[in-house]
C-alpha positions as a Python dict, from the first residue, in 0.01 Angstrom:
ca = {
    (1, 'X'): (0, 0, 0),
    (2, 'X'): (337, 154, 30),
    (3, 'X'): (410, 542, 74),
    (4, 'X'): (378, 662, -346),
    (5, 'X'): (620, 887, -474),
    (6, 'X'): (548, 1239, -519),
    (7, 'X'): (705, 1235, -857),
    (8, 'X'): (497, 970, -984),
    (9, 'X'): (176, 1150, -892),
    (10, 'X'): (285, 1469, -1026),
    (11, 'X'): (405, 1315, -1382),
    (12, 'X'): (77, 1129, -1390),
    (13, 'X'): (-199, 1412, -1355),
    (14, 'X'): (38, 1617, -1588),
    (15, 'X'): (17, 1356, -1853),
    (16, 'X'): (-339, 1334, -1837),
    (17, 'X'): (-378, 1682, -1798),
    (18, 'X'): (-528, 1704, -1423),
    (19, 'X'): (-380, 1811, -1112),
    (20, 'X'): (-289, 1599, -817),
    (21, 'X'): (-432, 1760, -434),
    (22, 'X'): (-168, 1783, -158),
    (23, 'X'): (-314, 1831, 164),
    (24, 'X'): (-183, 1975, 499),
    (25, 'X'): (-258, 1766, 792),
    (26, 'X'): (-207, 1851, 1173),
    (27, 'X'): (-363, 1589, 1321),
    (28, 'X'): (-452, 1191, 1294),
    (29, 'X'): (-825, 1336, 1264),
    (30, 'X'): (-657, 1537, 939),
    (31, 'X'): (-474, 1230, 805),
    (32, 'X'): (-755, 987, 815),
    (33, 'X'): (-1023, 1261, 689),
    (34, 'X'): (-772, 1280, 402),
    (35, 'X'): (-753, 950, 280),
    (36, 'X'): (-1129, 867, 378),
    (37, 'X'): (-1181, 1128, 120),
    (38, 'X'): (-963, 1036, -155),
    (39, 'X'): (-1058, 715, -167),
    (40, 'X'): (-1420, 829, -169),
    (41, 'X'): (-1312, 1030, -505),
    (42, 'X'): (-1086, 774, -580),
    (43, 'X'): (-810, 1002, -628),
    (44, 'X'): (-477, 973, -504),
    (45, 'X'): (-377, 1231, -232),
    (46, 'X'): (-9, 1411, -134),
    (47, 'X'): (-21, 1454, 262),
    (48, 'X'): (159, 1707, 343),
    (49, 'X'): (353, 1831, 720),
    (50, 'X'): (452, 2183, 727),
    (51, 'X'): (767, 2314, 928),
    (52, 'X'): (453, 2486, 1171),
    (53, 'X'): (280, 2169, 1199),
    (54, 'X'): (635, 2030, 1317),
    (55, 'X'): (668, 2301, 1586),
    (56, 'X'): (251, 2221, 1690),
    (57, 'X'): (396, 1847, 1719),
    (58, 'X'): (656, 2004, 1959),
    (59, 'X'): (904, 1996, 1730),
    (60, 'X'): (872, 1618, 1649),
    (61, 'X'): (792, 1534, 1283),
    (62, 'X'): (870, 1160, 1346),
    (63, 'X'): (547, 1057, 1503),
    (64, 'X'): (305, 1285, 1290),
    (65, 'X'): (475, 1070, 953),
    (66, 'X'): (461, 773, 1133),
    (67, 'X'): (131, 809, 1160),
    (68, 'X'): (70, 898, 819),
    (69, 'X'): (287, 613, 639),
    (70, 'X'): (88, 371, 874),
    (71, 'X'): (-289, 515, 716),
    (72, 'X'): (-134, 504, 338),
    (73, 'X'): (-43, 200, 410),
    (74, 'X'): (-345, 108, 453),
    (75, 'X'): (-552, 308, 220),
    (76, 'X'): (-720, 193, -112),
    (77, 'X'): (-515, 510, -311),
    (78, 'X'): (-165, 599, -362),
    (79, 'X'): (-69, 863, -71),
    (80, 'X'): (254, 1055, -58),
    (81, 'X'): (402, 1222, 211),
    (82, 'X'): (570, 1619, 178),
    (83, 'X'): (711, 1837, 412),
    (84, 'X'): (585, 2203, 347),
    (85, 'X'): (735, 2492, 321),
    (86, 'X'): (1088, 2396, 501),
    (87, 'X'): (1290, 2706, 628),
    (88, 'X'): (1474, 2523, 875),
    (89, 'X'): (1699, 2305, 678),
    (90, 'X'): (1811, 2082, 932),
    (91, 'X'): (1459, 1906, 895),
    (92, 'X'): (1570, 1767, 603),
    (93, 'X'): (1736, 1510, 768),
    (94, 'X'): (1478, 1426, 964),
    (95, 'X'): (1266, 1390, 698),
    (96, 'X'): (1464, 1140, 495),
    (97, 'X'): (1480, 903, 833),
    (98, 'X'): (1132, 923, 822),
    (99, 'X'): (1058, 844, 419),
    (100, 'X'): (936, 1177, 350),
    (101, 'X'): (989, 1183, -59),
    (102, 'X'): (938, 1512, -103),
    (103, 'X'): (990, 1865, 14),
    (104, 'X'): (913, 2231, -34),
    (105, 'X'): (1163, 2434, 15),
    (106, 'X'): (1059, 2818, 137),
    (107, 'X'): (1293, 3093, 68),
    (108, 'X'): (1064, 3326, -101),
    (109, 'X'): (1054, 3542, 168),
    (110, 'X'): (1428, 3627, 93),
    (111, 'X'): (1556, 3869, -194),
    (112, 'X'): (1619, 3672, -549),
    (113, 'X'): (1969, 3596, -466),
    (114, 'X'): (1937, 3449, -98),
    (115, 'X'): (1662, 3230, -212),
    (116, 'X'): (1876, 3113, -507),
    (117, 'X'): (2167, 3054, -272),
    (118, 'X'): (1941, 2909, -15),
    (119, 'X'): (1768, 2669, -253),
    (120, 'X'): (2005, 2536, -485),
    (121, 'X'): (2178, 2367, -164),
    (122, 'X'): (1868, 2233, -42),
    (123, 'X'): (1796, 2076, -367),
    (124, 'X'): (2146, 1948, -385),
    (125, 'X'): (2093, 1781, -35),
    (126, 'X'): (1765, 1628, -185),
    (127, 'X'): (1862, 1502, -512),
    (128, 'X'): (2142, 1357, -327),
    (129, 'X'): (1893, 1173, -102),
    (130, 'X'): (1626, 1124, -408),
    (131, 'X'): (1359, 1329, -231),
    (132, 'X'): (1205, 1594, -503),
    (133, 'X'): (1205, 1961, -438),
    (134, 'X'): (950, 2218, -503),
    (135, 'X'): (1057, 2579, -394),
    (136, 'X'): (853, 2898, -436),
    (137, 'X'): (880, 3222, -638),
    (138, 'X'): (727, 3555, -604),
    (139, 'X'): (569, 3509, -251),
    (140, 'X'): (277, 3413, -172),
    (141, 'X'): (60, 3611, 79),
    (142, 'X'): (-93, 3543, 449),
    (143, 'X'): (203, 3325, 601),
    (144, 'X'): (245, 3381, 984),
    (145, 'X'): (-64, 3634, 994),
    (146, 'X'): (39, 3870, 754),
    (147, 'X'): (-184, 3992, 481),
    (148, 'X'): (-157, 3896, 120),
    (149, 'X'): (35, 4112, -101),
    (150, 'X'): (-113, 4363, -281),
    (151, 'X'): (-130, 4276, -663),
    (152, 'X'): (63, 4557, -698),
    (153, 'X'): (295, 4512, -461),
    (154, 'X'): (654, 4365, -531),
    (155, 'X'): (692, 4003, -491),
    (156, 'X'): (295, 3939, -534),
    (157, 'X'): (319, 3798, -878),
    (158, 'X'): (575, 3517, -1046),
    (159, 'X'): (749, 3710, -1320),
    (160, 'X'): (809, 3453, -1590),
    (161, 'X'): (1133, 3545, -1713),
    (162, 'X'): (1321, 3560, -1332),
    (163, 'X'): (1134, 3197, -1281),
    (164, 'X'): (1271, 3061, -1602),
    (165, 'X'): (1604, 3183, -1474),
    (166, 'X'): (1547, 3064, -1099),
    (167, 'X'): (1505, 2709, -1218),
    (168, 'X'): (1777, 2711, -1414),
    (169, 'X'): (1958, 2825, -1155),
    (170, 'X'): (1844, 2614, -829),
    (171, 'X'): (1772, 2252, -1044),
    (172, 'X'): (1430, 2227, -868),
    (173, 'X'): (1170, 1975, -974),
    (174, 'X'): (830, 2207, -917),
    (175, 'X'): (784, 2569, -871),
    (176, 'X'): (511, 2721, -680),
    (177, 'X'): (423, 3040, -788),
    (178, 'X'): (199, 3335, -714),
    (179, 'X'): (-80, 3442, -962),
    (180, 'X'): (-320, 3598, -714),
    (181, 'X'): (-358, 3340, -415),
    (182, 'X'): (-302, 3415, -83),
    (183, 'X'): (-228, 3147, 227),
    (184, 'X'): (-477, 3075, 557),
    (185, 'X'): (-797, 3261, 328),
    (186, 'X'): (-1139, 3232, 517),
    (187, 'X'): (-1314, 3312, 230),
    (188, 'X'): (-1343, 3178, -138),
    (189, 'X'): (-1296, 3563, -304),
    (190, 'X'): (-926, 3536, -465),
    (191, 'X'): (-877, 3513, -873),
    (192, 'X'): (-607, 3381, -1059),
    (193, 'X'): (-435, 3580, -1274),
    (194, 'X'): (-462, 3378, -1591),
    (195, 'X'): (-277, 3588, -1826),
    (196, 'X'): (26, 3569, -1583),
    (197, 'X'): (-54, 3148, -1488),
    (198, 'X'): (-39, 3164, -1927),
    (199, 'X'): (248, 3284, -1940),
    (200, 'X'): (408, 3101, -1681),
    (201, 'X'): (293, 2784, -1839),
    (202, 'X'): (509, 2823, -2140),
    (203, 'X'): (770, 2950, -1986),
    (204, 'X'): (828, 2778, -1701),
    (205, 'X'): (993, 2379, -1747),
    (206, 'X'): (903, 2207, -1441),
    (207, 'X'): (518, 2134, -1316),
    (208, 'X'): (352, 2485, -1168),
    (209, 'X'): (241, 2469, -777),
    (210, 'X'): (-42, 2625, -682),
    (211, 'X'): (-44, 2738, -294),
    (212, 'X'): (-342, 2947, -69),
    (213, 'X'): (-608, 2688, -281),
    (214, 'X'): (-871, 2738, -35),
    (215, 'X'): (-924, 3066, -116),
    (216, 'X'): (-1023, 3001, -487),
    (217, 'X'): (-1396, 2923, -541),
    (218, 'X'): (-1453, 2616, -801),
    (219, 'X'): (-1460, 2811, -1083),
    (220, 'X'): (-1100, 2922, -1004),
    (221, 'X'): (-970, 2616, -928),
    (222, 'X'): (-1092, 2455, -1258),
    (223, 'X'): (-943, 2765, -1444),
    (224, 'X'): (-582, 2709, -1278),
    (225, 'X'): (-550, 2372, -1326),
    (226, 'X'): (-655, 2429, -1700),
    (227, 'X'): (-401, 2690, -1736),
    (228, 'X'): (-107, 2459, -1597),
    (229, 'X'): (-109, 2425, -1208),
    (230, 'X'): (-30, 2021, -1139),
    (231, 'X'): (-39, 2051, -782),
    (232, 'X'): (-342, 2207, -590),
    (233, 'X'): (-193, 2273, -202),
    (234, 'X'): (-481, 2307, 30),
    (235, 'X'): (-485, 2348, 410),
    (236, 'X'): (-734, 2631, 535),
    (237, 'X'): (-1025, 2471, 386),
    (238, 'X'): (-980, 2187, 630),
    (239, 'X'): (-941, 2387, 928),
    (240, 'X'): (-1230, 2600, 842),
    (241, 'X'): (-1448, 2244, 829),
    (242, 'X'): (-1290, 2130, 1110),
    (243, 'X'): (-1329, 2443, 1309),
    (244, 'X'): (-1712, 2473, 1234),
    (245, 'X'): (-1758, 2114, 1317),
    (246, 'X'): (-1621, 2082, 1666),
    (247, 'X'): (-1807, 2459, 1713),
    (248, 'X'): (-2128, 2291, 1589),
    (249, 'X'): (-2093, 1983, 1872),
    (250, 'X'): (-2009, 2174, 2143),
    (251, 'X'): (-2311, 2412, 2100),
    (252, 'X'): (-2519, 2153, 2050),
    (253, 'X'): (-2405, 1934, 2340),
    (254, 'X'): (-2238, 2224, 2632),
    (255, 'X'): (-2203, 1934, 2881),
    (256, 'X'): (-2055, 1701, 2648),
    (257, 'X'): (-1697, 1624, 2736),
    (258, 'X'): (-1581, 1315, 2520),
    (259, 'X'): (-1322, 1418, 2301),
    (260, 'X'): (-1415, 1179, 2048),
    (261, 'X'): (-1774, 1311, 2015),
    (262, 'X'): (-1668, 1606, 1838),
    (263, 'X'): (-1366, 1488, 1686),
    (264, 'X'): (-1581, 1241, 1494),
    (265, 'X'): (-1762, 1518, 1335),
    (266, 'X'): (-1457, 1703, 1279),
    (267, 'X'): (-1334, 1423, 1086),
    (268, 'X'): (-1625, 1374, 886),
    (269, 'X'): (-1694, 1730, 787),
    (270, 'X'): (-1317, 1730, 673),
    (271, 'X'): (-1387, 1428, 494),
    (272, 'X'): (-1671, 1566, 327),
    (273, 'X'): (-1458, 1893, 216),
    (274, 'X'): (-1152, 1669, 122),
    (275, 'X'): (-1358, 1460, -141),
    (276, 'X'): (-1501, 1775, -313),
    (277, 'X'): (-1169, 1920, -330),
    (278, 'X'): (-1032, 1658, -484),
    (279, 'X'): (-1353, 1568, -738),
    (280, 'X'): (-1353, 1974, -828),
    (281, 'X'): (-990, 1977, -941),
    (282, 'X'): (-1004, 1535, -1087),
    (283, 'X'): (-1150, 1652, -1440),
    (284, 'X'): (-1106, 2026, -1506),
    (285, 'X'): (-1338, 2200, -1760),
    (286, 'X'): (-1091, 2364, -1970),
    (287, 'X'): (-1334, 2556, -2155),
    (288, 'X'): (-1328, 2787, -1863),
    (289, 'X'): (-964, 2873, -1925),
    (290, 'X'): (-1108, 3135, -2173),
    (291, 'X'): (-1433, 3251, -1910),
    (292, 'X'): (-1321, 3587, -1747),
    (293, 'X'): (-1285, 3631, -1370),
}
């Protein structure tokens, strides 16, 4: 089927009260473990291409969403395609030639001001082009190698008021936010802040973005999409799968030398993570909205 819209996936699991899984990919391996495992949840999927994956790809996102358009086109789910966390702005264009329909724009790393500035042109540029925008506020941890912000810190959490203000301000269609997550997390230790994601929730106008997902263990997951988070971005957990995989085949078999040996099981094991990703955050318990940390 054809490339879905972003939108449409987003107003969907926030009508029915579920959150829709957007998924960074690097490779074909990532892209086909992706769909192979939505359609084993039956669950539609957002793909997503990061400005780093882009500079991986040598600095070529046309082939790496050609090759993604051609596997949704394919699959038996709606996929959408999203270009994450976009500091370079001149990959916008690029991205509309290749029927990206979405973007994140990242400016959170810049004080309130800049990343208003920044942002409400990018959007401008996008709503122009009919591509939605997500943008982020109150930065998220671990980008780049750095550590996550301390809770304490400023610019580790999303204060409600400023975001209320920010969207009014840059017209964006989704806000990511930080409520205790942290990117490229090996481990499954982080908590949400629930109070914060609360107040957020009825504060905040447009759907709530949830990034650094792989470091939240079910429980936290369920609880976040309960308290308002539409879209679940997860990356790490696929690497870690991946990672183990290929480590596991290479032990196993020292002499081996065919790529596609341990590619296969890197495929499958991401696969296998993808579909319990997406199953975990399908049908949230809500009751655990209430369940302390």
């Amino acid at each position: 089927m054809p490339l879905a819209f972003t939108s449409d996936l987003i107003d969907r699991a926030a009508a029915g009260g579920t959150a829709v899984a957007a998924v960074n990919v690097i490779t074909l391996e990532h892209i086909e473990a992706v769909i192979n495992g939505a359609e084993a949840a039956s669950q539609p999927v957002i793909l997503q291409i990061s400005e780093n994956a882009v500079k991986y790809r040598l600095g070529r996102l046309a082939p790496l969403a050609a090759a993604a358009t051609a596997a949704a086109r394919t699959a038996r789910v709606e996929v959408a395609l999203h270009l994450d966390h976009v500091k370079d702005l001149g990959l916008l264009p690029t991205a509309l030639e290749c029927g990206i329909g979405s973007v994140m724009i990242d400016a959170a790393h810049l004080p309130y001001e800049q990343n208003v500035e920044v942002t409400r042109h990018a959007v401008k540029w996008a709503h122009t082009h009919g591509i939605w925008a997500e943008a982020e506020l109150g930065e998220v941890g671990g980008k780049d190698g750095r550590g996550a912000l301390d809770a304490h810190a400023p610019g580790a959490r999303t204060d409600p008021a400023e975001a209320a203000q920010y969207i009014e301000e840059t017209r964006i269609d989704a806000l990511a936010v930080a409520v205790g997550s942290a990117h490229a997390m090996t481990s499954r230790t982080a908590t949400i802040d629930r109070e914060l994601l609360g107040r957020l929730h009825e504060t905040v106008s447009v759907p709530l973005v949830l990034h650094g997902s792989s470091g939240l263990a079910d429980a936290e997951l369920l609880a976040a999409v309960a308290g308002g988070i539409i879209k679940v971005n997860i990356g790490t957990a696929l690497s870690i799968a991946m990672t183990h995989a290929i480590r596991t085949h290479l032990t196993s078999e020292p002499r081996g030398v065919d790529p596609r040996g341990y590619l296969s099981d890197a495929r499958t094991a991401m696969t296998v993570a993808t579909t319990r990703l997406l199953n975990t955050i399908a049908a949230p318990d809500h009751t655990l909205w209430s369940v302390s940390p």
